[in-house]
C-alpha positions, 0 to 999 in steps of 0.5 A, a space after each residue: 753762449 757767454 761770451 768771452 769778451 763780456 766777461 772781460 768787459 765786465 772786469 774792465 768795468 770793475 777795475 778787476 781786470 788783470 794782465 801778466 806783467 814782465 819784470 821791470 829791472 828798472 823799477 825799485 821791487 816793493 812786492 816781492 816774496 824773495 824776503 831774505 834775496 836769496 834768489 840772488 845768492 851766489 849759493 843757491 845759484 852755483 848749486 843750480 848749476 851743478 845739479 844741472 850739470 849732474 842730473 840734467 834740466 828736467 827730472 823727465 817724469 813723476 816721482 813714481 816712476 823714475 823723476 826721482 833722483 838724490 836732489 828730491 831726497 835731500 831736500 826732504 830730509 833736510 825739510 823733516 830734520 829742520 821741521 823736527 819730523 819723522 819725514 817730509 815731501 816736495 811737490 812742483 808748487 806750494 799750490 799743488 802740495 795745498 790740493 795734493 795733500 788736502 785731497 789726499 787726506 779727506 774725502 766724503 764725510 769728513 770736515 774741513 775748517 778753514 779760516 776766511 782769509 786762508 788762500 785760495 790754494 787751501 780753499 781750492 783743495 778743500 772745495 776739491 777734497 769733498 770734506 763738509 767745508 766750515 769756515 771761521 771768521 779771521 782768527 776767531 777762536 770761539 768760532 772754531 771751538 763751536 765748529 770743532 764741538 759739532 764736527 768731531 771725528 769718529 772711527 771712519 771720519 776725519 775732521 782737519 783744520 787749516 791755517 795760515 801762520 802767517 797770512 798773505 795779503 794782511 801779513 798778520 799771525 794766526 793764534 796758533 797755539 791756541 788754535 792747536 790747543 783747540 784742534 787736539 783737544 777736539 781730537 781733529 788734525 791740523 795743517 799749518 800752512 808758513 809759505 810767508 814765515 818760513 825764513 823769518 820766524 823762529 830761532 832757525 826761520 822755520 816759521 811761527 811753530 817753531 817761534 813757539 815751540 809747538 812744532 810737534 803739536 801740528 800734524 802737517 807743515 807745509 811751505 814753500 821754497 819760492 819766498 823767502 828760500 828764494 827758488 820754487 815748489 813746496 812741501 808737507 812736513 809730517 809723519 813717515 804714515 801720512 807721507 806714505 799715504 800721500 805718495 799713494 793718494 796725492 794726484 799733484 804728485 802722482 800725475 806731475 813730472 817732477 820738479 827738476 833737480 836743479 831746483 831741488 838742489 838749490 832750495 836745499 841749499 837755501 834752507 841751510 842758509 836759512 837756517 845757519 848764522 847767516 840766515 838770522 843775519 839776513 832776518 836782522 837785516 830785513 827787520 832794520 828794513 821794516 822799521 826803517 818803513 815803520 818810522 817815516 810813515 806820518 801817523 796822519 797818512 798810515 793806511 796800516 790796519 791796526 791790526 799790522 802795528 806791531 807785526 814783525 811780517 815783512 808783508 804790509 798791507 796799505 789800504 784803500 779800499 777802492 779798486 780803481 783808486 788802489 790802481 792809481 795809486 799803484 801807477 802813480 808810484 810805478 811813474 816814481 820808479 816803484 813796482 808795488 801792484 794793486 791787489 784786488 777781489 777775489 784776492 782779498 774781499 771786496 772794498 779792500 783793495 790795497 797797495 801788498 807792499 813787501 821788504 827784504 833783506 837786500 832793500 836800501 835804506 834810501 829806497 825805503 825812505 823814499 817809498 815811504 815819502 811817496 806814500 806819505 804824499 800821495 795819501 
């Protein structure tokens, strides 16, 4: 039988090896998704607390049977009213909405197309879903519209494409109205995952499909609400006809107690800042932060891909390729006082391990400029 210890040994020797970190208040945070701080935000905190107060800790069961309770409902509203659709639904995690809603809406005989930077969370539910699975070089559209051309949906089959808008580990932004432009021309449904532009992008931070206006061109919107919202969970943003069908067919809704309502509540409440004045305040803060990075990083030690240049992401990859040496970069910056951990294989693909270095809005100029002093010498 293989045993466990070699596996690890193996990943010891790769330098793939990972372990749980504790949060370390001492060091200076360079790679979290709370991109507009509003996991500190006295709002979101005191709205925990009362629903706390008024509903209980837990939710004590799924949403079909009595987890349900008013929190879950205004979330979901408020979710469908920003998003400009007819409903909307939250699951526990960004994670259980990407394989409940992709399980629930394909099965045999039908296709999937995903990008090749997609997330693991969407590679997962289409591996699960039991769909044809076809993947497209990173934003390659002539690749998809091959694709698109030999997997046509019929009277009993569907074909969906997915993508991120904005992509985890690179930062950059998909094509996305070319991408919709295909995929209905195609007559295939597209699912749009903005877990890293909700907040940032769009005249009300609802993410890239509003920045373009194209939020009724996408079939399903999905998010999270432990990034840039700052709480937890995530939720599908769609028709009243396919959330009825998911409520019916999503096994990570179905089988899940759900989430408590205390962090329903608060994420409600995270969207409306994100959303009001102060959300565009925070977006403008957080961009001044960015730029400030941008400026103080020597052309002659930039590990930014070209790509990255111009990006408006509060996510910048600094490259280097080796996971042993972006392990030691990673330590020589910690021992300066900055948390910025390696991302490795699988997480990206091998031989581009890198430094996932992240704003926002509440980083101070001085940190920044140290940050990027450190990295100009170390490179």
């Amino acid at each position: 039988m293989r045993r466990p210890e070699d596996e690890l040994d193996q990943l010891d020797k790769s330098s793939l090896r990972r372990q749980l970190q504790l949060a370390d208040p001492s060091l200076k945070n360079f790679s979290s998704n709370d991109y507009l701080a509003l996991s500190q935000h006295p709002e979101v905190k005191l709205a925990y607390q009362h629903a706390i107060d008024a509903h209980g800790a837990g939710a004590t069961a799924s949403r079909l049977l009595s987890g349900g309770s008013e929190p879950h409902q205004e979330l979901e509203e408020y979710i469908s009213r920003a998003k400009g659709t007819e409903a909307a639904l939250s699951f526990s995690t960004g994670y259980a909405t990407a394989v409940g809603v992709i399980t629930a809406v394909l099965q045999k005989g039908d296709t999937v197309i995903l990008d090749k930077l997609c997330h693991a969370s969407l590679i997962d539910g289409a591996r699960m879903s039991g769909a044809t699975l076809r993947v497209f070089p990173h934003n390659n559209l002539t690749k998809l519209e091959s694709l698109l051309a030999t997997a046509r949906p019929t009277e009993t089959s569907r074909t969906l494409v997915i993508t991120e808008s904005v992509f985890s580990m690179d930062g950059d932004t998909a094509p996305l109205a070319e991408i919709s432009q295909l995929t209905q021309a195609a007559g295939a449904l597209l699912m749009v995952d903005e877990a890293h532009a909700l907040g940032l992008l769009g005249d009300t931070g609802m993410g890239l499909a509003e920045q373009l206006g194209i939020q009724s061109q996408i079939d399903f919107q999905m998010g999270t609400l432990g990034k840039a919202a700052g709480v937890a969970g995530g939720y599908i943003a769609c028709s009243q006809i396919w959330v009825d069908l998911l409520i019916n067919k999503a096994r990570s809704l179905i089988y899940s107690t759900a989430p408590p309502p205390g962090q329903a509540a608060a994420a409600t409440v995270a969207l409306k800042i994100i959303t009001s004045q102060e959300g565009s305040q925070l977006r403008e803060q957080l961009s001044q932060n960015i730029e400030t990075f941008r400026q103080h990083i020597k052309p002659e030690a930039c590990s930014i891909p070209a790509s990255q240049a111009s990006s408006s992401s509060a996510i910048i990859p600094w490259m280097v390729g080796d996971s042993a040496e972006a392990l030691e970069l990673s330590k020589k910056l910690r021992n300066e006082g900055f948390l910025i951990p390696a991302i490795r294989f699988p997480t990206v693909p091998k031989n581009t391990a890198r430094l996932r270095i992240t704003f926002n809005a509440a980083d101070q100029t001085d940190d920044i400029i140290q940050l990027a002093r450190l990295l100009n010498e170390l490179s």
